[in-house]
N, CA, C and O atoms as CSV, one atom per row, in Angstrom:
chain,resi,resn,atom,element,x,y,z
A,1,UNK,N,N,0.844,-1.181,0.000
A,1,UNK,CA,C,0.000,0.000,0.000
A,1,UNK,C,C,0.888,1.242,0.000
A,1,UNK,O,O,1.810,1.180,0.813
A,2,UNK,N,N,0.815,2.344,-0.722
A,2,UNK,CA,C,1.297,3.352,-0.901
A,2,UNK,C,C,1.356,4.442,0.284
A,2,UNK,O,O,0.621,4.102,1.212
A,3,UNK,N,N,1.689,5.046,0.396
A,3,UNK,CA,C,1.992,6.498,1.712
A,3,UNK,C,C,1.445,7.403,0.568
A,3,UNK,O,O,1.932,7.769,-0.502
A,4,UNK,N,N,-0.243,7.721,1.444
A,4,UNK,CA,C,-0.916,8.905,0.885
A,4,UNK,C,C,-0.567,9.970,2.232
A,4,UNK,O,O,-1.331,10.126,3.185
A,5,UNK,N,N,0.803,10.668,2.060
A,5,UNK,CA,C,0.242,11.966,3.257
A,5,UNK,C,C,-1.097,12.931,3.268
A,5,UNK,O,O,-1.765,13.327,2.313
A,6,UNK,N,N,-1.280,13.209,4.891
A,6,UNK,CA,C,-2.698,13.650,4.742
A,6,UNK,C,C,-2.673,14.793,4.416
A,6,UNK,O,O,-3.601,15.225,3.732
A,7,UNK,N,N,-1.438,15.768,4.862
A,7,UNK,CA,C,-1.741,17.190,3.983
A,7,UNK,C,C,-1.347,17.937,2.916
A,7,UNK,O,O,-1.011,19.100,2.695
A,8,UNK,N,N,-1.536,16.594,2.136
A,8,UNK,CA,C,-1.518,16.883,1.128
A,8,UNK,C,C,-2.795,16.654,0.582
A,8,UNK,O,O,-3.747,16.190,1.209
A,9,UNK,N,N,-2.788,17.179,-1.265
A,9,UNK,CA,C,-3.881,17.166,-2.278
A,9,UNK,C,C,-3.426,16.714,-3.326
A,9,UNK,O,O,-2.252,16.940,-3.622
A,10,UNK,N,N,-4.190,16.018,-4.082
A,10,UNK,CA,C,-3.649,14.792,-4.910
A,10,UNK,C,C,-4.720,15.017,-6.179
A,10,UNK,O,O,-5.913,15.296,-6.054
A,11,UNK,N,N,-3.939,14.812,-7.517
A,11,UNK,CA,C,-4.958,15.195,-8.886
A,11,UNK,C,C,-5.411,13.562,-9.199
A,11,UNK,O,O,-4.904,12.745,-8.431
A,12,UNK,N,N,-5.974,13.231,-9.854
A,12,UNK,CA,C,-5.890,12.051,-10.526
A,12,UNK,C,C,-4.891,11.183,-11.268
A,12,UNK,O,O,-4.929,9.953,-11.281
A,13,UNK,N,N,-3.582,12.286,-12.168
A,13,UNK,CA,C,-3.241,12.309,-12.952
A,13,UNK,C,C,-1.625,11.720,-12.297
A,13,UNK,O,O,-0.493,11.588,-12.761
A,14,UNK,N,N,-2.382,11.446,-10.798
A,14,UNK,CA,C,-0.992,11.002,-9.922
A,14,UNK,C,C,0.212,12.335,-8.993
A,14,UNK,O,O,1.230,12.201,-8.314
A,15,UNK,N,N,-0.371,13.191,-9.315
A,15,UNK,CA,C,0.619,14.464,-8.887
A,15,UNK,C,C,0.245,14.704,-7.242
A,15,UNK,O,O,-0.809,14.250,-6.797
A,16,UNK,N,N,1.170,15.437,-6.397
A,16,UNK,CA,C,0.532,15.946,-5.516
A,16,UNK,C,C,0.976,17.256,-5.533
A,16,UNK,O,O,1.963,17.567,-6.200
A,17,UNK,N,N,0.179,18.289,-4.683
A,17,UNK,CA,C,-0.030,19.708,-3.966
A,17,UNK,C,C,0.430,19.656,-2.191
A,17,UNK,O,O,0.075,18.832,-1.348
A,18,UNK,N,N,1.072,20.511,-2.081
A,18,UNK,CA,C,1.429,21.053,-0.753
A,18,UNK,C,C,1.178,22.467,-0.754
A,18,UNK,O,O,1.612,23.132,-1.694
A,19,UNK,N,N,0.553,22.997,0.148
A,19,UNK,CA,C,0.707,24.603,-0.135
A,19,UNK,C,C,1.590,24.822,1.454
A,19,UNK,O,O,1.482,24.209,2.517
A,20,UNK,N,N,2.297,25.747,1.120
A,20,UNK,CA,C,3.632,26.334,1.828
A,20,UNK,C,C,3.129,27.445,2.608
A,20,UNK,O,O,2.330,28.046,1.890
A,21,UNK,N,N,3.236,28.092,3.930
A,21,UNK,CA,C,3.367,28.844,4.726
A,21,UNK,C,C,2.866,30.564,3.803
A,21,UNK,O,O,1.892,31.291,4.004
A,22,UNK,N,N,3.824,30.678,2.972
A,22,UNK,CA,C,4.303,31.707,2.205
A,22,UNK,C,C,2.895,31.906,1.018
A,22,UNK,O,O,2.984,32.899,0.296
A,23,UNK,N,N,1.672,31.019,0.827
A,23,UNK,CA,C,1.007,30.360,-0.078
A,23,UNK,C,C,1.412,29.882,-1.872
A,23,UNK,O,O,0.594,29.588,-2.744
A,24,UNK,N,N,2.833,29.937,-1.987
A,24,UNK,CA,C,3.445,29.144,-2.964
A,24,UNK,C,C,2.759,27.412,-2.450
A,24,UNK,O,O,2.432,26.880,-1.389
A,25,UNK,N,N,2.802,27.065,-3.738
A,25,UNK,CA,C,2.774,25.606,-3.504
A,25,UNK,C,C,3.827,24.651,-4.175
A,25,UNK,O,O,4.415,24.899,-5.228
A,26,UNK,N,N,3.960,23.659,-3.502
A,26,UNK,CA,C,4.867,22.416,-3.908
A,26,UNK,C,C,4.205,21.193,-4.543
A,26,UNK,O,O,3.287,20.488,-4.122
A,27,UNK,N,N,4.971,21.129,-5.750
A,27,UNK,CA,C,4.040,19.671,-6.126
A,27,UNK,C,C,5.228,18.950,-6.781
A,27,UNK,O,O,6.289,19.540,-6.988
A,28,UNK,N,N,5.003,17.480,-7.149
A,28,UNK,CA,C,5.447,16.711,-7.288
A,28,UNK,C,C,4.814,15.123,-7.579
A,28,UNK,O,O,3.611,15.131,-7.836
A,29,UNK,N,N,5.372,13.981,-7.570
A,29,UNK,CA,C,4.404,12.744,-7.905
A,29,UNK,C,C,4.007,11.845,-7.103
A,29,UNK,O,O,4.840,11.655,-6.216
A,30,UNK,N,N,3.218,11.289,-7.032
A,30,UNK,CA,C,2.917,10.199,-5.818
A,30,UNK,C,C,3.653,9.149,-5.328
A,30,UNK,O,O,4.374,8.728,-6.232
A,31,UNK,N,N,3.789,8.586,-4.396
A,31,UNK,CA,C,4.839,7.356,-4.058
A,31,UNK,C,C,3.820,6.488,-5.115
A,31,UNK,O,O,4.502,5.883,-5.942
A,32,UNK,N,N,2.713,6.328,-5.249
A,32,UNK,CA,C,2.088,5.114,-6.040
A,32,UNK,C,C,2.549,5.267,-7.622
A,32,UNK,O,O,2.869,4.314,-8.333
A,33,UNK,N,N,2.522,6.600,-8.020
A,33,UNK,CA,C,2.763,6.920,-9.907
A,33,UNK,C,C,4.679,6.454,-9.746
A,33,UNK,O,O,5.215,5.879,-10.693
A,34,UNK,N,N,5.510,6.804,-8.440
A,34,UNK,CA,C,7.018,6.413,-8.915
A,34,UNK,C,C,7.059,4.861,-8.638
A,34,UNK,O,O,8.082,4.301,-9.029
A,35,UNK,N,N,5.831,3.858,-7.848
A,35,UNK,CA,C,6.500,2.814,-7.362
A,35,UNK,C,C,5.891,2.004,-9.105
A,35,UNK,O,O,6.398,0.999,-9.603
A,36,UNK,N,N,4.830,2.741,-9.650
A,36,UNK,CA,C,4.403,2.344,-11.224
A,36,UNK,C,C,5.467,2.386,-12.394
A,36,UNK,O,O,5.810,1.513,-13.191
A,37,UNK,N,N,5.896,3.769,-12.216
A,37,UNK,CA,C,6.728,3.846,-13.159
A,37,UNK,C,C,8.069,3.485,-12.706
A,37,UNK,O,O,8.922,4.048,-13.392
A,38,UNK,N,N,8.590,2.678,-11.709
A,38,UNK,CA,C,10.026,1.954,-11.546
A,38,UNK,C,C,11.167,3.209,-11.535
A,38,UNK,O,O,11.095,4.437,-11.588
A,39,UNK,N,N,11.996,2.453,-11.461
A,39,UNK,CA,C,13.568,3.497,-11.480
A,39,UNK,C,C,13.091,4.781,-12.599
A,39,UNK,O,O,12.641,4.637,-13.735
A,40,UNK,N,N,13.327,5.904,-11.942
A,40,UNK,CA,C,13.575,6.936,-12.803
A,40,UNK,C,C,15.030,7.638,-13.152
A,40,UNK,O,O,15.831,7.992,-12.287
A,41,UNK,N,N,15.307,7.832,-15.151
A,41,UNK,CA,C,16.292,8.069,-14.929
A,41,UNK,C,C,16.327,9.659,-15.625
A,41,UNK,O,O,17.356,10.335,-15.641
A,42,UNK,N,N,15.083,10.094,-16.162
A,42,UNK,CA,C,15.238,11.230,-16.254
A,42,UNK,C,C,14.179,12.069,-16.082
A,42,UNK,O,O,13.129,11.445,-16.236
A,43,UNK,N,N,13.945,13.646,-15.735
A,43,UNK,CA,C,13.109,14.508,-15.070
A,43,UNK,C,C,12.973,15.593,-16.153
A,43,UNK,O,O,14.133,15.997,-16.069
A,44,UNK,N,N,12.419,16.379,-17.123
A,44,UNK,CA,C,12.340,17.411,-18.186
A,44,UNK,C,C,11.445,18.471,-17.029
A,44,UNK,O,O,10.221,18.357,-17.096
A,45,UNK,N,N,11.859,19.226,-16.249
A,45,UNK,CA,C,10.805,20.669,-15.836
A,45,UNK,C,C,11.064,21.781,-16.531
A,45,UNK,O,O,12.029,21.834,-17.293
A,46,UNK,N,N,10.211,22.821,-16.346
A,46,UNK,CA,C,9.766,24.267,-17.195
A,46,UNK,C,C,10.942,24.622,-16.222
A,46,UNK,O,O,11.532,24.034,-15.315
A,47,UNK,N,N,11.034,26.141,-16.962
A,47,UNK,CA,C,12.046,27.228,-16.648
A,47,UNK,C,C,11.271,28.095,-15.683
A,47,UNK,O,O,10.120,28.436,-15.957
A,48,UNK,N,N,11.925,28.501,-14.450
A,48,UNK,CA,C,10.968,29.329,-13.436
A,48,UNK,C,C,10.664,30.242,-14.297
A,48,UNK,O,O,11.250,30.210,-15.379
A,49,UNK,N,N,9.469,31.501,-13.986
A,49,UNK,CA,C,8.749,31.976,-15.034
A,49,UNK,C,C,7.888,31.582,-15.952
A,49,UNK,O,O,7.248,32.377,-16.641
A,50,UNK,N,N,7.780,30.047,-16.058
A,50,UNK,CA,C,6.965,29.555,-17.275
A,50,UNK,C,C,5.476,29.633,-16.563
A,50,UNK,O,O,5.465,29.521,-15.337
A,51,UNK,N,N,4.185,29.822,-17.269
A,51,UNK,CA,C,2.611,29.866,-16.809
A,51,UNK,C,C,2.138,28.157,-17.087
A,51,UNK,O,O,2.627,27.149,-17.598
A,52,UNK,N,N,1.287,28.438,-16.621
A,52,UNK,CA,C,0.745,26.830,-17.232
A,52,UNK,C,C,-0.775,26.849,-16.251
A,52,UNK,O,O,-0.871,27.066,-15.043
A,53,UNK,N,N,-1.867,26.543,-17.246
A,53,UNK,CA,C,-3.154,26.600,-16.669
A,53,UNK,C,C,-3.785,24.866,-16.340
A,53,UNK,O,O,-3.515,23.894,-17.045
A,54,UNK,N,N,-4.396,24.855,-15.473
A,54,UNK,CA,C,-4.663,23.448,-14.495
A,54,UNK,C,C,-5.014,22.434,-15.784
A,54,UNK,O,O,-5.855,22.420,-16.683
A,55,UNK,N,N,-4.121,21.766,-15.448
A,55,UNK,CA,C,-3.817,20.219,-16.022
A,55,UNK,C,C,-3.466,20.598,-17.371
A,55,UNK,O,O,-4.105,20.317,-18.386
A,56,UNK,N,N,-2.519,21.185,-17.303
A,56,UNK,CA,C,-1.484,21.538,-18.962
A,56,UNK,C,C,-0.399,20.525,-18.433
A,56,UNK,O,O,-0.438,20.050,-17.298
A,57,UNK,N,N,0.750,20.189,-19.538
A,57,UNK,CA,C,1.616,19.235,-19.189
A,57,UNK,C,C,2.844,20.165,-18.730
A,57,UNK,O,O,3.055,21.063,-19.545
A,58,UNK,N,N,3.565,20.164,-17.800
A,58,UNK,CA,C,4.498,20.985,-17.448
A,58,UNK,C,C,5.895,20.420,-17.868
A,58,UNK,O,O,6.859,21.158,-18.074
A,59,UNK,N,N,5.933,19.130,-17.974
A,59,UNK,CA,C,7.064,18.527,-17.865
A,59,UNK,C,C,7.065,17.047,-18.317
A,59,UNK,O,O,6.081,16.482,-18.794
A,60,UNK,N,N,8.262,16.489,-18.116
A,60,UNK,CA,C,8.303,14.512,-18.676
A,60,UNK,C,C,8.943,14.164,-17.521
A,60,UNK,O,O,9.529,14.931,-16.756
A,61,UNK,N,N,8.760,12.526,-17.380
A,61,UNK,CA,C,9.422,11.909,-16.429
A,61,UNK,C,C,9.647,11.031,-17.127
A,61,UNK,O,O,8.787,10.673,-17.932
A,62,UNK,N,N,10.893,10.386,-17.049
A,62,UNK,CA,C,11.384,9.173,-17.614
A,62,UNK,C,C,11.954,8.268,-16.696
A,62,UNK,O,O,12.817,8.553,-15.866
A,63,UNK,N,N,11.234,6.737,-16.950
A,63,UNK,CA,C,11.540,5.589,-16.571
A,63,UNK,C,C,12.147,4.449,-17.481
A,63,UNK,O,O,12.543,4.555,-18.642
A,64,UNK,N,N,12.123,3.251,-16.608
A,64,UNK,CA,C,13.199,2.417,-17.217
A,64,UNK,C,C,12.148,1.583,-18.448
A,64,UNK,O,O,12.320,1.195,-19.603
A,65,UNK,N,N,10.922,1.576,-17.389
A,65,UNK,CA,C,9.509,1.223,-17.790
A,65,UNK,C,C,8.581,2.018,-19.397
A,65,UNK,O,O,8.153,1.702,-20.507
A,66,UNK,N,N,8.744,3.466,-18.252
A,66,UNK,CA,C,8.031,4.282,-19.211
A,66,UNK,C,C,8.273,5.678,-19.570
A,66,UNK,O,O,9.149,6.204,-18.883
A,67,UNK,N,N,7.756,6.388,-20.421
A,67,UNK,CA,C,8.044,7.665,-20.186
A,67,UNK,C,C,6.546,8.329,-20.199
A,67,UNK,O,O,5.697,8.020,-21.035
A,68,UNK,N,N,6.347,9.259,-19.183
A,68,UNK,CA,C,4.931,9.910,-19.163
A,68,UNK,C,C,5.141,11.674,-18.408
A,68,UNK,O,O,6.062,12.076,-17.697
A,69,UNK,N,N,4.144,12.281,-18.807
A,69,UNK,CA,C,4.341,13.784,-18.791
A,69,UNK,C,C,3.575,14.195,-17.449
A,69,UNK,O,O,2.584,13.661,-16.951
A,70,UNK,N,N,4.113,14.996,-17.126
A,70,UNK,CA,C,3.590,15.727,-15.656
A,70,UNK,C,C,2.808,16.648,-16.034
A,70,UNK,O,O,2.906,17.234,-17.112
A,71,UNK,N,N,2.114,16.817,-15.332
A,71,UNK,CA,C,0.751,17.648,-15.332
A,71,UNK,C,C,0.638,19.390,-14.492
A,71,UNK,O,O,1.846,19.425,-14.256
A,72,UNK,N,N,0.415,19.978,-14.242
A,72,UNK,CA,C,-0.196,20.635,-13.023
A,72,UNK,C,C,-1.772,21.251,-12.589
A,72,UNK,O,O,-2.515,22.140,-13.004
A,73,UNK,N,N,-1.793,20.255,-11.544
A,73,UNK,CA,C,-2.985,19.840,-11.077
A,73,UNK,C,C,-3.904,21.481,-10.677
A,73,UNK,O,O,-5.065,21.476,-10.270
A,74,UNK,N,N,-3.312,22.417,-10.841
A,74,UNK,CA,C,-3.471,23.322,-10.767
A,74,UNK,C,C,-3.240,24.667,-11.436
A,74,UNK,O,O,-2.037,24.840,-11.240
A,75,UNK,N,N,-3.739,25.843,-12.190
A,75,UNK,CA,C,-2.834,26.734,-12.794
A,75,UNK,C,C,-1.795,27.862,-12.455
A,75,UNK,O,O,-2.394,28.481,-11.575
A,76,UNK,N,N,-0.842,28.359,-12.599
A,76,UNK,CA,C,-0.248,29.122,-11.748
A,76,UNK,C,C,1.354,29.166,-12.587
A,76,UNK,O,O,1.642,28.732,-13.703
A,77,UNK,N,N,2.174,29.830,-11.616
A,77,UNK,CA,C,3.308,30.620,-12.427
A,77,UNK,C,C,4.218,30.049,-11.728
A,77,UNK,O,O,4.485,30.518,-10.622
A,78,UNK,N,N,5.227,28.359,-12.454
A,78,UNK,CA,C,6.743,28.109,-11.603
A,78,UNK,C,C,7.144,28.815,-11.071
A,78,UNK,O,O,6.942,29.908,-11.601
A,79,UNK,N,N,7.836,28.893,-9.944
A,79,UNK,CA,C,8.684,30.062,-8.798
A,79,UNK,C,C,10.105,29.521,-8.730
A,79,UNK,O,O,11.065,30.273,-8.554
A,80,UNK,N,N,10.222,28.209,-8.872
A,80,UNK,CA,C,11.263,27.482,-8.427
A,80,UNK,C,C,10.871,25.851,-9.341
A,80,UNK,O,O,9.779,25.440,-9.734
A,81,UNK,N,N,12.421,25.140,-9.455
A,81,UNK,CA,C,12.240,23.904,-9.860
A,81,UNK,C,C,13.252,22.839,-8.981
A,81,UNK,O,O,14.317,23.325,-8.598
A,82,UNK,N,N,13.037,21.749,-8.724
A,82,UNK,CA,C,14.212,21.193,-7.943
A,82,UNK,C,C,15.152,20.693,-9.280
A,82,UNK,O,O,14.806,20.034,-10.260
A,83,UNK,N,N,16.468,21.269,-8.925
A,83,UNK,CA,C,17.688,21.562,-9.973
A,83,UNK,C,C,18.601,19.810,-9.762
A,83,UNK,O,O,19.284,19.166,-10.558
A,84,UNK,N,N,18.186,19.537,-8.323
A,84,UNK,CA,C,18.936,18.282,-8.048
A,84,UNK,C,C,18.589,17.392,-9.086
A,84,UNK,O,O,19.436,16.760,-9.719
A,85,UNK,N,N,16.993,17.297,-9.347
A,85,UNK,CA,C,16.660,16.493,-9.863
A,85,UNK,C,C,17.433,15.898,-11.341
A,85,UNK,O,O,17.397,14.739,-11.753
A,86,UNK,N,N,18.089,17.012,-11.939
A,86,UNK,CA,C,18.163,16.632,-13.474
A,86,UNK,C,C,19.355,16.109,-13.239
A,86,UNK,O,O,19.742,15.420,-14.182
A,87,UNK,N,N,20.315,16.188,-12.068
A,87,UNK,CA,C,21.219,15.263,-12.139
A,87,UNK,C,C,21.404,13.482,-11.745
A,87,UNK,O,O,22.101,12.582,-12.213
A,88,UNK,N,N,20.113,13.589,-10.355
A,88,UNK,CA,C,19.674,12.577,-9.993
A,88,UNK,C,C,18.158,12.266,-9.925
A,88,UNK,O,O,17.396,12.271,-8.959
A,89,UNK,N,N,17.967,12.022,-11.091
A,89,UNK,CA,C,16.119,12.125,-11.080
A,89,UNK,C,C,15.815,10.596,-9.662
A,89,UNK,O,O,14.718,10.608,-9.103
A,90,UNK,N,N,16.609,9.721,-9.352
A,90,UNK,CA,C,16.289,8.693,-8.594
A,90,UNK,C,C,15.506,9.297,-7.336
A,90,UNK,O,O,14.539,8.811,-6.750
A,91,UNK,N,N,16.189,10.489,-7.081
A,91,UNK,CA,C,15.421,10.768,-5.832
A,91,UNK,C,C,14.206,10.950,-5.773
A,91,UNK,O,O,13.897,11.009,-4.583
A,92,UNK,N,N,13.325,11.073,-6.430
A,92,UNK,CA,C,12.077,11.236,-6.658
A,92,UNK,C,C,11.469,9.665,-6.425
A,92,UNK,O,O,10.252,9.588,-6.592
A,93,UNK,N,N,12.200,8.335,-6.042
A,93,UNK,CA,C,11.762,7.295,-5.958
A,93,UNK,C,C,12.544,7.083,-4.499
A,93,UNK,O,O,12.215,6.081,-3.865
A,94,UNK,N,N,13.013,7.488,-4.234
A,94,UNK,CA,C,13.660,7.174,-2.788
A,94,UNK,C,C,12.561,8.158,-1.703
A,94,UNK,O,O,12.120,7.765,-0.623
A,95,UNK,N,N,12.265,9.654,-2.416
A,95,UNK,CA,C,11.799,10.253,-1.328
A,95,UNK,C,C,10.512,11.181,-2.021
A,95,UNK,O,O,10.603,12.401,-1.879
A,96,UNK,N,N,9.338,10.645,-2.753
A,96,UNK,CA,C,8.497,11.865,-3.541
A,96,UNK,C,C,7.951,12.697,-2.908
A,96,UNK,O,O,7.660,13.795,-3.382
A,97,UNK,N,N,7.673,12.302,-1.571
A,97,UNK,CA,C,6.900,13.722,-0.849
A,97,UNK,C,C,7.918,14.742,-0.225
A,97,UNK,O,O,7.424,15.750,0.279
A,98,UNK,N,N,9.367,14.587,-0.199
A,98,UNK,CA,C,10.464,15.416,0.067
A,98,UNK,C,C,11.388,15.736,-0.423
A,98,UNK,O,O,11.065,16.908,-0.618
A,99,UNK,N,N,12.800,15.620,-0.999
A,99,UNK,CA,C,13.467,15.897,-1.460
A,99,UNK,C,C,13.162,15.686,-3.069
A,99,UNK,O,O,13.793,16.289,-3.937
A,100,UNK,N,N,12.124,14.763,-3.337
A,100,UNK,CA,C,11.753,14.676,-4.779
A,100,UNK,C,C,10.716,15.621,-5.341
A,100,UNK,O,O,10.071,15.585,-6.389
A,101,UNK,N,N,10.748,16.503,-4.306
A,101,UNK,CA,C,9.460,17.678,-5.036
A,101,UNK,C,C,9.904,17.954,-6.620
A,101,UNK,O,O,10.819,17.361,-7.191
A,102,UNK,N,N,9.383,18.585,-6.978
A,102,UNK,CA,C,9.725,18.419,-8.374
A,102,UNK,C,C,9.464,20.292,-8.900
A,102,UNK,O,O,10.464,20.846,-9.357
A,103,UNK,N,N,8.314,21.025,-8.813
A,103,UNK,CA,C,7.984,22.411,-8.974
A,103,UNK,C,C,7.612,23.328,-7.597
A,103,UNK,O,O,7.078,22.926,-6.563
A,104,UNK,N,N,7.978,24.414,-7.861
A,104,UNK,CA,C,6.844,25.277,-6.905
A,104,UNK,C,C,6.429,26.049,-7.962
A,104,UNK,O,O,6.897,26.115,-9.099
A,105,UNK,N,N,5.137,26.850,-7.274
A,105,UNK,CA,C,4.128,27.266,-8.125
A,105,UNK,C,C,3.490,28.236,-7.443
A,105,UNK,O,O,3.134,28.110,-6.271
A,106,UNK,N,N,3.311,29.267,-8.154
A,106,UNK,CA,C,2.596,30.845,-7.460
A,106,UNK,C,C,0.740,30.483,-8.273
A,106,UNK,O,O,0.591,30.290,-9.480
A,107,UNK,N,N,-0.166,30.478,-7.474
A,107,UNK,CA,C,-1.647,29.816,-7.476
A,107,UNK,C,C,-1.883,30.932,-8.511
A,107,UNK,O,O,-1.591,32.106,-8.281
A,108,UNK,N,N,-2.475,30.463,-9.769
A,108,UNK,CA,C,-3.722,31.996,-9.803
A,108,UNK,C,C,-4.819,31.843,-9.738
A,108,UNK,O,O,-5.461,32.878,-9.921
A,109,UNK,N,N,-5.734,30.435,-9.433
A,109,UNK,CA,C,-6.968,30.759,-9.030
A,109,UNK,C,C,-7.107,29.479,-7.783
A,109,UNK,O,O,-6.967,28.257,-7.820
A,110,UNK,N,N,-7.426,30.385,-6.787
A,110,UNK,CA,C,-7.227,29.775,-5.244
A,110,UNK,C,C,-8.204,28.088,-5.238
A,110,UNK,O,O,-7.916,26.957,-4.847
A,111,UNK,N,N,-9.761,28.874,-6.069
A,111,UNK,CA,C,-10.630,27.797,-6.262
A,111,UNK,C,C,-10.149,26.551,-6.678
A,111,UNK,O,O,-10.860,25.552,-6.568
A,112,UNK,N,N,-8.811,26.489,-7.231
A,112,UNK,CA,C,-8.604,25.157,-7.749
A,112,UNK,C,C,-8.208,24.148,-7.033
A,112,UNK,O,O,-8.204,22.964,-7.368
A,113,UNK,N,N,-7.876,24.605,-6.058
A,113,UNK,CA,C,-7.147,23.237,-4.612
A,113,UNK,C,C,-8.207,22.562,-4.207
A,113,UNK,O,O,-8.109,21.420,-3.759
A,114,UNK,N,N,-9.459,23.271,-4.337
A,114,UNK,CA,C,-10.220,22.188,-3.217
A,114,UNK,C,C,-11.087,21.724,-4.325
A,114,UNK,O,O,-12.177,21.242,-4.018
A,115,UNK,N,N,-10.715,21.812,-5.692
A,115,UNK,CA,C,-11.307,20.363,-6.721
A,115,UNK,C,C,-10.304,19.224,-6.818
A,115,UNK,O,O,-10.320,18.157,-7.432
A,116,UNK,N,N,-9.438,19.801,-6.017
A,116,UNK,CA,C,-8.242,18.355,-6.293
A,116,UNK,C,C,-8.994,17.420,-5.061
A,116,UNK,O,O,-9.834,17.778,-4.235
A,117,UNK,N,N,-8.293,15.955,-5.289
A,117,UNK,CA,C,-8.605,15.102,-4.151
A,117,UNK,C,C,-7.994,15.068,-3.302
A,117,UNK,O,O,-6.764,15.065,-3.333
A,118,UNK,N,N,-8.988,15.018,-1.881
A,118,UNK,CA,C,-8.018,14.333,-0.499
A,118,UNK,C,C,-7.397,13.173,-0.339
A,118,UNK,O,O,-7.428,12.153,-1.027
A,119,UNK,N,N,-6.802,13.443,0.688
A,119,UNK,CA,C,-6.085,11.835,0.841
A,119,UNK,C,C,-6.448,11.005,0.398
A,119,UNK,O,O,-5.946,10.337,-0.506
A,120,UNK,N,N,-8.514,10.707,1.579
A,120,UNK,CA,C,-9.107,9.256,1.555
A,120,UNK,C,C,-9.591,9.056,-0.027
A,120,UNK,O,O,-9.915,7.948,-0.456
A,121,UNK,N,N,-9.599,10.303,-0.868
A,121,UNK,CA,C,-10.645,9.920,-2.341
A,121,UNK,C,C,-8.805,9.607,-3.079
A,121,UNK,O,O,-8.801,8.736,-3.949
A,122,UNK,N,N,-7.970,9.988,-2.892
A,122,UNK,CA,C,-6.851,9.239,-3.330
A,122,UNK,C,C,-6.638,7.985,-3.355
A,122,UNK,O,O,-6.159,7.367,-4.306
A,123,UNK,N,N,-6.894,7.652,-2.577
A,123,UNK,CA,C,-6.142,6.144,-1.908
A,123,UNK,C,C,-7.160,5.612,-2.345
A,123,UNK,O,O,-6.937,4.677,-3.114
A,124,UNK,N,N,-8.777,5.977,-2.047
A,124,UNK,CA,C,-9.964,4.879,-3.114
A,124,UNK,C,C,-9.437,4.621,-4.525
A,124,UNK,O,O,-9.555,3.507,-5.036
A,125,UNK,N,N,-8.489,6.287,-5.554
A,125,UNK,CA,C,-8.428,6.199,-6.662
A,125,UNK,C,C,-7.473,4.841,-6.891
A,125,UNK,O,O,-7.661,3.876,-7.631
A,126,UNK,N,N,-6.347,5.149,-5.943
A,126,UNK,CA,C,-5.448,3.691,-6.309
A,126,UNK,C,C,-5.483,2.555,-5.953
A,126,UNK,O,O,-4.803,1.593,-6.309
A,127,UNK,N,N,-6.638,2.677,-4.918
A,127,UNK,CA,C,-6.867,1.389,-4.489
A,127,UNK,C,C,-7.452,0.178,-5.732
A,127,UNK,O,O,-7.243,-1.036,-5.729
A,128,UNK,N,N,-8.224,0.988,-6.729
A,128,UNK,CA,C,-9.239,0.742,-7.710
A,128,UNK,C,C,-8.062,0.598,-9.093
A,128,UNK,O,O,-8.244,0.069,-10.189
A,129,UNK,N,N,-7.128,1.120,-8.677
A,129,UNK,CA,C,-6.288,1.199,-10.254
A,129,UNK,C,C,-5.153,-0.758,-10.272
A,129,UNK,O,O,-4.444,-1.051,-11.235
């Protein structure tokens, strides 16, 4: 069974949301979408500054398995990207809810967090997949 943290918010599309102190948010992929897609060996993210409106593709992830595109579960303006990643995309399978964050993101419409799913409608989604 996968580690759904609870405060977090989760799209369908496998991504999660953290919103930060500061109201930037952090997102990144689920322990269930990295334990699917196996060893990762490469990470493609946008350039801080790039826009992207809820559920545009922001980015690629590459596995040994597969290759599939990241989403954001939300619309809003990159602030930051984790830079580690493009040298060691693995970490994103050792640690996705921490050191494997993957974007931050400045919100532009607040309404969109609470159409994403909670934990428990998460964990039904993968329970079912």
């Amino acid at each position: 069974m996968s580690n759904v943290p609870e405060e977090l918010r989760y799209a369908k599309t496998h991504e999660w949301v953290r919103r930060e102190e500061d109201g930037t948010l952090v997102m990144g992929i689920s322990e269930h979408a990295q334990e699917l897609l196996g060893d990762l060996v490469y990470v493609e993210l946008p350039e801080v500054g790039s826009s992207f409106g809820k559920m545009e593709p922001f980015g690629v992830i590459e596995a040994v398995k597969a290759v599939s595109d990241l989403y954001t579960p939300v619309g809003g303006e990159i602030t930051a990207v984790n830079e580690a990643l493009a040298d060691e995309p693995a970490v994103v399978n050792r640690d996705p809810y921490g050191e494997g964050w993957m974007v931050k993101l400045r919100l532009s419409d607040p309404s969109e967090l609470e159409a994403l799913l909670s934990p428990a409608d998460y964990q039904a989604l993968i329970a079912d997949s």
